[in-house]
C-alpha positions in Angstrom: -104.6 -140.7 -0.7 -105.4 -137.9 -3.3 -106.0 -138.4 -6.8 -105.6 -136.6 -10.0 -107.0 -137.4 -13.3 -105.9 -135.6 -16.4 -105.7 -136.3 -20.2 -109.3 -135.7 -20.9 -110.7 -134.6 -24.2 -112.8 -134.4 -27.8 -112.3 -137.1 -29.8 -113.6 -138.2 -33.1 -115.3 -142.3 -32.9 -112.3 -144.2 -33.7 -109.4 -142.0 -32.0 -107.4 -142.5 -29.2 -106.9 -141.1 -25.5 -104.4 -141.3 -22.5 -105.5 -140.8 -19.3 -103.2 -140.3 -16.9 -104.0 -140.8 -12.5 -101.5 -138.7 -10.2 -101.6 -140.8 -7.0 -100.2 -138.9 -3.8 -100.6 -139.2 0.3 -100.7 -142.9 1.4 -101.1 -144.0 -2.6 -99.0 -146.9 -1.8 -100.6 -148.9 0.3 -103.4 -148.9 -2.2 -104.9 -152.6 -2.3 -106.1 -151.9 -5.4 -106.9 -148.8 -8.1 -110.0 -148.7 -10.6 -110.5 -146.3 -13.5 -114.3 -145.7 -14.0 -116.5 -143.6 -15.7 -120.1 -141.7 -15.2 -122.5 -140.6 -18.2 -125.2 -138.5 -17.4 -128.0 -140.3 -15.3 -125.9 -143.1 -15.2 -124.3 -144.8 -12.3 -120.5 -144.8 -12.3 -119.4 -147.9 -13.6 -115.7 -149.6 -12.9 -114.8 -151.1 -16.3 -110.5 -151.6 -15.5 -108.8 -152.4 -12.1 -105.4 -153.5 -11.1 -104.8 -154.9 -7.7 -101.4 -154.7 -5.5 -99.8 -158.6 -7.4 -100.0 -155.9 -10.5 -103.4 -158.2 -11.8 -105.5 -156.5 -14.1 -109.3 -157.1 -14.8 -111.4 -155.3 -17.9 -115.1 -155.2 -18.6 -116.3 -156.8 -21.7 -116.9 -152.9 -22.9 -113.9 -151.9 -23.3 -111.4 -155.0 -23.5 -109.6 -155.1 -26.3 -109.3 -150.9 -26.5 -108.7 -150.0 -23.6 -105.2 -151.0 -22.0 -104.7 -150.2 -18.0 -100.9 -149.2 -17.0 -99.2 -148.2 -13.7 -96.0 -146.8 -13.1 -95.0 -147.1 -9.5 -92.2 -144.7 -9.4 -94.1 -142.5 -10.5 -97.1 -143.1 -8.6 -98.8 -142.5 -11.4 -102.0 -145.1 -13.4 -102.8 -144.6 -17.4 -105.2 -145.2 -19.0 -104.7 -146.2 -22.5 -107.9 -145.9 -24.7 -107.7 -146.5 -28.0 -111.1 -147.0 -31.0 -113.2 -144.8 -29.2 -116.5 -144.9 -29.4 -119.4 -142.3 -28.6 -120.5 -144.9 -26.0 -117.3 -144.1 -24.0 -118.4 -140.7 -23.6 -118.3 -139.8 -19.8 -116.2 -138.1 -16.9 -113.6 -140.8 -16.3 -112.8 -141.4 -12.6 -109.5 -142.9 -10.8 -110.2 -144.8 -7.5 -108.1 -146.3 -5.1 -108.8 -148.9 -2.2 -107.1 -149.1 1.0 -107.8 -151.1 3.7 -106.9 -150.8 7.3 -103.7 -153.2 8.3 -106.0 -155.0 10.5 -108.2 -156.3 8.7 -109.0 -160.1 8.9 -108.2 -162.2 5.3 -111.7 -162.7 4.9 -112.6 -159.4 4.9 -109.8 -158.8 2.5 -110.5 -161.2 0.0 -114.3 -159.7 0.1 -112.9 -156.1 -0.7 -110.7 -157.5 -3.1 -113.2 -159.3 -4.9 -115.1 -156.6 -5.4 -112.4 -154.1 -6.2 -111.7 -156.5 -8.7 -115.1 -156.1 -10.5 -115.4 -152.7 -10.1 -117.6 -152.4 -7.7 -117.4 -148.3 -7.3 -118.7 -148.7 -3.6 -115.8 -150.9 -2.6 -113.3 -147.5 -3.4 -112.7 -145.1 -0.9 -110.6 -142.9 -2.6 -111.5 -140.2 -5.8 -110.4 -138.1 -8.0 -111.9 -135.1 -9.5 -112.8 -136.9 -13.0 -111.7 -135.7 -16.3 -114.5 -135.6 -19.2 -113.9 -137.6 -22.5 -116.3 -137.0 -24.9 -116.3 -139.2 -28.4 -117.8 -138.0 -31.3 -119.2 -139.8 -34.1 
């Protein structure tokens, strides 16, 4: 699976973003897809997910702004950020999970728990990152 981010940029607090994830390879067997982001001596933190029933989940940070979108023919994920704030400033990240057809139902309820809460350890899959930056 390869990932690419793109729609990054310089925003004034209040203005809105799209982000857009290019998903290629073996993008569709994807169990699930995250976007997540990583300020500076932070840890990267999943904050919107959607799993393969089309399910999506947000953190309390950013529901209500931020909107999480996928367009299967085009293999492509948005994200949708609108009333920016200078807290959202960091490199935003696309992830996808896949998980080997053998695995047991247990096992995949336990990835897909915590795919589901954006646990960035759970995703083996990355993109490059694109930087939003929100100024106030």
């Amino acid at each position: 699976v390869q990932l690419q981010e793109s729609g990054g940029g310089s925003v004034q607090s209040g203005g809105s973003l799209r982000l857009s994830c290019a998903a290629s390879g073996n993008a569709i067997y994807a169990s699930a897809f995250g976007w997540f982001r990583q300020a500076p001596g932070k840890e990267r933190e999943g904050f919107a997910t959607i799993d393969s029933r089309g399910v999506t989940t947000y953190a309390e940070s950013v529901k209500g702004r931020f909107t999480l979108s996928q367009d299967n023919a085009k293999n492509s994920l948005y994200l949708q950020m609108n009333s920016l704030k200078p807290e959202d400033t960091a490199m935003y990240y696309c992830g996808a999970l896949t998980l080997p057809p053998q695995i047991s139902s247990t096992d995949k309820d336990a990835f897909g728990c915590g795919a589901a809460a954006g646990q960035a350890t759970t995703y083996n899959y990355w993109g490059q990152g694109t930087q939003v930056t929100v100024s106030s």
